[in-house]
N, C-alpha and C positions, 0 to 999 in steps of 0.2 A: 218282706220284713215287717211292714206296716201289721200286716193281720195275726204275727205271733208276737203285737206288741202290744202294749198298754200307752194310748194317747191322754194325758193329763193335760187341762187347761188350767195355767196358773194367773188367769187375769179374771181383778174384781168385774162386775156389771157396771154399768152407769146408769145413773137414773136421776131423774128431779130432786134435786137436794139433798143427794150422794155425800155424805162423809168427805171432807176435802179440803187441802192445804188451809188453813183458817185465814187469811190475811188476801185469800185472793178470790174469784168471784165464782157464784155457786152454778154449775151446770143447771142448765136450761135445756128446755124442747117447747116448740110453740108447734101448730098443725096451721099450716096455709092453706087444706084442700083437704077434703075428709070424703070413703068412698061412698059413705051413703048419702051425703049432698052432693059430693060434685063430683062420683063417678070413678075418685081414687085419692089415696091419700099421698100428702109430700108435708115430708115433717120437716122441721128447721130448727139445729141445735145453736142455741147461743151460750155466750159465755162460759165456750170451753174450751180452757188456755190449753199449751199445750205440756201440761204438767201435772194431768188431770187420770186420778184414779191410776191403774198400773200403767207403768211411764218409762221411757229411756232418756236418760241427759246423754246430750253430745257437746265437744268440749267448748263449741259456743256459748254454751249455755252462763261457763263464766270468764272462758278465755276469747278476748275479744281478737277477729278475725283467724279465727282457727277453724277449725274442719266440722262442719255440719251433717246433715242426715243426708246428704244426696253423696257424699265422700264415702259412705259405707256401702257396702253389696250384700244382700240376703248372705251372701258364703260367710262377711265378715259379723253377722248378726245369727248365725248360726254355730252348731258344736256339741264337744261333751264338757261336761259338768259336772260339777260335786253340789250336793247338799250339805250343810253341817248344823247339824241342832244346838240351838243358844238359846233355849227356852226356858234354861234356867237362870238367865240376867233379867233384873226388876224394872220394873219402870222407871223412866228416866235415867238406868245406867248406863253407863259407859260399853262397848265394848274392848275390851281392853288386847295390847297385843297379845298376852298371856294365853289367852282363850282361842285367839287363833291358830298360838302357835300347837294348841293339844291337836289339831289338826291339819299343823304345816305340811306332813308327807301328801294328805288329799286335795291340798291347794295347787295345783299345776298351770305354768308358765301355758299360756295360749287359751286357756280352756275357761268357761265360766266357772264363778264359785257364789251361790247362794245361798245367805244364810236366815236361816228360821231362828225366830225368837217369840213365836206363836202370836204375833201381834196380829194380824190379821183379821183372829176370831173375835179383836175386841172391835172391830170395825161396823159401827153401827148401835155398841150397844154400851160403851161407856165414854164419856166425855174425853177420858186419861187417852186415849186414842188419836185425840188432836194435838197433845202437848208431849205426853211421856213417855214416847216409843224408844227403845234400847237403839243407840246410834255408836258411830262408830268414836275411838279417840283418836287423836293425833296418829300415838305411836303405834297404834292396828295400823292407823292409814299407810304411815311409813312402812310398815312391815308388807302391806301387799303392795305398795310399789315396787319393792324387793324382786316381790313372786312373782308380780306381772299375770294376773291374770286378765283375760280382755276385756269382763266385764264381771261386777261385781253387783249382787242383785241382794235387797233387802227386803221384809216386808213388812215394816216401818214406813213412816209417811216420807221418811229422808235419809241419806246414807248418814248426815249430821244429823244434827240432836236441832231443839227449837232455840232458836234466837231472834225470835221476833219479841217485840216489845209492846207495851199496852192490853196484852192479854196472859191473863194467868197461867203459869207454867214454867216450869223449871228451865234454867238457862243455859244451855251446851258452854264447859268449860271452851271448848275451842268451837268457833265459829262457824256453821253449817259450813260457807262457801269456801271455805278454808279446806274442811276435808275434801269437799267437790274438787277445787282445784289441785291438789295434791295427786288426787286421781286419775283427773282428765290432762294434766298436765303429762301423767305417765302413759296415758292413749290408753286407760282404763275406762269402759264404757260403765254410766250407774243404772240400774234398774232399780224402781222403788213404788214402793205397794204391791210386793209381789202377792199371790194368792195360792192357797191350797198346797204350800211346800212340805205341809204333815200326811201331804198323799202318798207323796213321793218316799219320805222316812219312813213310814210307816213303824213308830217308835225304837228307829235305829239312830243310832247318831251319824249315817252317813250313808248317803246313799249318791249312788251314780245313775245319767241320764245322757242323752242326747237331748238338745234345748232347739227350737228355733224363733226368734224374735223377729214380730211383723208389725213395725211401726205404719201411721201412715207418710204416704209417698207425696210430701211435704216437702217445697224447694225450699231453701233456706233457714229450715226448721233448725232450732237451738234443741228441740228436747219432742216427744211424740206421744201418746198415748198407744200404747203397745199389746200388741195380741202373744203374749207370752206359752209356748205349747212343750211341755215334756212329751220325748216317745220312749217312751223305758223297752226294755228288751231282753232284761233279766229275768223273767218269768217263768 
């Protein structure tokens, strides 16, 4: 199956002062040992939370004493999936349930649903990156608690809008951890900073995948930085 298929990798790189949640600390690499002094190299990454670059929330993340990353099984972080293009919402909008619902029949109970709103490509190269990515509203949220998809993947910095304070940038009418919890509360997993979801479209507004998602293997992990892989097989 693998070799009449198309493997897509939808996860950003990390690198030394990576693009990244603004309020919290910027990825590091330091080199303890390098091969042409000391015969081989061992690198040492600091200050990388686990929320960093393409990322899974698990419901810890805002429900306290609930189900973390060792509760799920590669089976339960794996699947098929829909893509849905929302490349036409502006910065700092809303996604509203309306725009969902133009694609309620491709939304399916059990399965992922990721959606493109082409924020991605601004990663790195405009500032509005860090504040004004298309998040989800309320009533979207409500509406996929509805569908119950397992997880719900964006590639915005957050399924919510920015509510952080002291730094310039438009204010999510409803509360980041608000839609988190709405979510996680439904045993809806969130993926965020997804990457390269206009591979997958390929300027359709829907397109279907098989997904598998490879957090690391973190005990008590609220949230992971995630090796996100499409095997497409429609070719």
């Amino acid at each position: 199956m693998i070799r009449r298929s198309q493997i897509i990798d939808l996860t950003h790189e990390m690198f030394v002062n990576m693009p990244s949640y603004p309020t919290l600390p910027s990825f590091k690499i330091k080199y303890l040992k390098l091969a042409a002094k000391d015969g081989s190299t061992v690198s040492l990454i600091t200050n990388m939370h686990m929320h960093m670059g393409t990322h899974i929330d698990f419901p810890s993340h805002i429900i306290p004493d609930s189900k973390c990353l060792e509760h799920y099984t590669l089976q339960d972080l794996s699947g098929e999936g829909v893509v849905i293009d929302l490349s036409y919402k502006e910065e700092g909008e809303e996604i509203a349930e309306k725009d969902l619902l133009n694609y309620a029949r491709h939304i399916r109970r059990g399965e992922m649903l990721f959606m493109f709103t082409g924020w991605s490509r601004r990663r790195g190269v405009t500032p509005a990156y860090l504040f004004k990515w298309p998040h989800l509203s309320r009533g979207a949220a409500q509406f996929l608690v509805g569908k119950r998809p397992k997880v719900v993947g964006t590639d915005g910095l957050s399924i919510g809008g920015w509510s952080g304070r002291g730094v310039v940038g438009p204010i999510a009418k409803t509360p980041s951890r608000i839609i988190h919890r709405m979510l996680l509360e439904a045993g809806i997993l969130i993926l965020e900073e997804v990457a390269n979801l206009h591979k997958l479209l390929m300027r359709r507004k829907v397109a279907r995948s098989f997904f598998f998602l490879a957090p690391l293997a973190v005990k008590g992990a609220e949230a992971s930085p995630c090796r996100v892989i499409s095997i497409r097989s429609d070719l």
